[in-house]
N, C-alpha and C positions, 0 to 999 in steps of 0.2 A: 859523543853528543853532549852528555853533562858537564863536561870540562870545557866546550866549546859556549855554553850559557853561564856557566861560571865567569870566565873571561869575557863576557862580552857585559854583563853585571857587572864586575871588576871597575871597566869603561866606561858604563853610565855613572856610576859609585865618582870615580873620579872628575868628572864633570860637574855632576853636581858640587861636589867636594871645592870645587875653583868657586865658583859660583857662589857658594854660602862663604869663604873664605874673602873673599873678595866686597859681601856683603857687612859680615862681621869687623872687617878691617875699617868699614866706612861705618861702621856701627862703634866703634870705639872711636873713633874720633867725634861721634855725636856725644860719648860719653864725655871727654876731656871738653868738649863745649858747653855740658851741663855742669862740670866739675868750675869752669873757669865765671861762670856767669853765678855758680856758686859764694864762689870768689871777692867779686864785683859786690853782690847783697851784703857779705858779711863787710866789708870795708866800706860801702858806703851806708851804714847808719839800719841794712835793715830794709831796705831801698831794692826793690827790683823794679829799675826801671825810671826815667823821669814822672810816671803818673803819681807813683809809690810814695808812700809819705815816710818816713823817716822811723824806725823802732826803739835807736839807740842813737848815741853822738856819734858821727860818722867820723871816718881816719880821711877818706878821701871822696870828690865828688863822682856819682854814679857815671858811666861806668870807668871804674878805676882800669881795667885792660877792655878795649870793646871789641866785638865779635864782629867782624865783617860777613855781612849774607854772601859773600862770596864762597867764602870759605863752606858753609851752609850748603851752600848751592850745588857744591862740588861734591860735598859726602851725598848727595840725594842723587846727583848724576851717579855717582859711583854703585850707589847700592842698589839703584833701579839697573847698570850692568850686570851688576854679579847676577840680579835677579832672573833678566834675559840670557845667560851663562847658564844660570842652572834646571831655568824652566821647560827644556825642550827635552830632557834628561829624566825624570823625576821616574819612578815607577811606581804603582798604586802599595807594596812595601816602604816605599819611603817616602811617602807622603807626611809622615808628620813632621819633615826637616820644610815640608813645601808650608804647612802651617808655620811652622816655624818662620820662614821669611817673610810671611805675609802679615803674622803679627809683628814682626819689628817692622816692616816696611810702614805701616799703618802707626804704633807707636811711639816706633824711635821716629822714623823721619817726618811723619805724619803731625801728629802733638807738638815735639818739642819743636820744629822747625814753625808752624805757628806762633809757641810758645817764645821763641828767639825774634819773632817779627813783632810781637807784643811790646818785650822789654826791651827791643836795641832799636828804635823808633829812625826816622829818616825824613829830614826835610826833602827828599824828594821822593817818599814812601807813598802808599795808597793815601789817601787824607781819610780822615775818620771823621776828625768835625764833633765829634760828642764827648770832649770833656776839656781838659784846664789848658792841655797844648795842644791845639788846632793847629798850630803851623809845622808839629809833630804826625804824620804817619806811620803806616805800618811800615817796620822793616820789612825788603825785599828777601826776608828767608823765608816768606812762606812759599819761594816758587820751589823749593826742594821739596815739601808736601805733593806741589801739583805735577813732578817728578815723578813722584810714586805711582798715579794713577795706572800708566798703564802697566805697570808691574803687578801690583798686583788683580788687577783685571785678564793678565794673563795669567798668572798662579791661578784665580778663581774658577779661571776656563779650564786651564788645565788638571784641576783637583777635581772640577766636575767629570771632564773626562776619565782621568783613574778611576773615580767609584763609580760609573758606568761601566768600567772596561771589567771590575770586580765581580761587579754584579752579575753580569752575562758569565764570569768562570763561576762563580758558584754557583749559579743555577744550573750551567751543565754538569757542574761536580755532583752535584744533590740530586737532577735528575736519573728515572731509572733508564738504565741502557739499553734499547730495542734490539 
C-alpha cells in the first residue's frame, strides 16, 4: 500500500514539475525582456520610454532593440499553460510551489507586462490621451497580464481547496477516537 502512494505521489510530483518547468522557461524569457529594455534605457540617454526625458547624452534613439508585445503575449500564454499543467496536480504538501506560481504569475507576467505596455507605446495601442504623446498608446503587452487571470484564479481556487482538504485531516487527526 505505501509503495503504491509513494508512486502515485511520484506522478503528481512529476506533473507539477512540467508545469512549473514550463512556467519558469516563460519566466526567463520575461527576464531577458526586462534584461533587453534594460538595454534600450542605458543607450538611449536614461530614457525608458518615448514619455521619459533623457538622464545622460544618449548613444542611440529610444528604443534602440524594441520588444514586440507579441513576443510578450506568448510568454503569458505560455506561463498561464504550464500554470493549467500544474494546477490539477498540486497536493496540500506542495503548495508553496502553487504560491510559487501564483506569485510570478502576478509579478513577472502581471507588473512587467504592464510595465512593457507603458515604455514600448503603439500608435495603434489603447490611447491614453494624458500626456506629451497622444497619438502614442499603450503597448498591446498588457494582454499577457489579462492572460494571467485565469491562472491564477484557479491556483487561488485550488490552494483554497488544499487548506480545506488539511483542515478536515487534522481535525480528524486531533480528534479522540470513539
Amino acid at each position: 500500500m505505501h509503495d503504491a502512494d509513494a508512486e502515485t505521489f511520484a506522478q503528481l510530483d512529476r506533473h507539477v514539475a512540467r508545469g512549473k518547468r514550463v512556467v519558469m522557461i516563460a519566466t526567463f524569457a520575461m527576464l531577458l525582456f526586462f534584461l533587453l529594455s534594460l538595454l534600450n534605457y542605458a543607450l538611449a540617454g536614461g530614457r525608458m520610454g518615448l514619455r521619459d526625458s533623457m538622464l545622460w547624452n544618449e548613444t542611440v534613439a529610444w528604443p534602440f532593440i524594441p520588444l514586440p508585445a507579441a513576443l510578450v503575449i506568448a510568454a503569458g500564454v505560455l506561463a498561464s499553460v504550464g500554470v493549467f499543467m500544474a494546477v490539477p496536480y498540486f497536493r496540500h504538501d506542495t503548495a508553496d510551489d502553487l504560491v510559487l506560481l501564483g506569485g510570478v504569475s502576478v509579478i513577472v507576467f502581471g507588473f512587467l507586462s504592464l510595465m512593457f505596455a507603458g515604455v514600448y507605446t503603439s500608435t495603434s495601442g489603447l490611447p491614453t490621451g494624458f500626456d506629451a504623446y497622444p497619438e502614442q498608446g499603450l503597448g498591446w503587452h498588457w494582454i499577457a497580464a489579462v492572460v494571467q487571470i485565469p491562472g491564477v484564479i484557479a491556483l487561488a481556487v485550488r490552494g483554497t481547496m488544499l487548506y480545506q482538504a488539511y483542515r478536515r485531516t487534522r481535525r480528524k487527526a486531533s480528534s479522540p477516537a470513539a
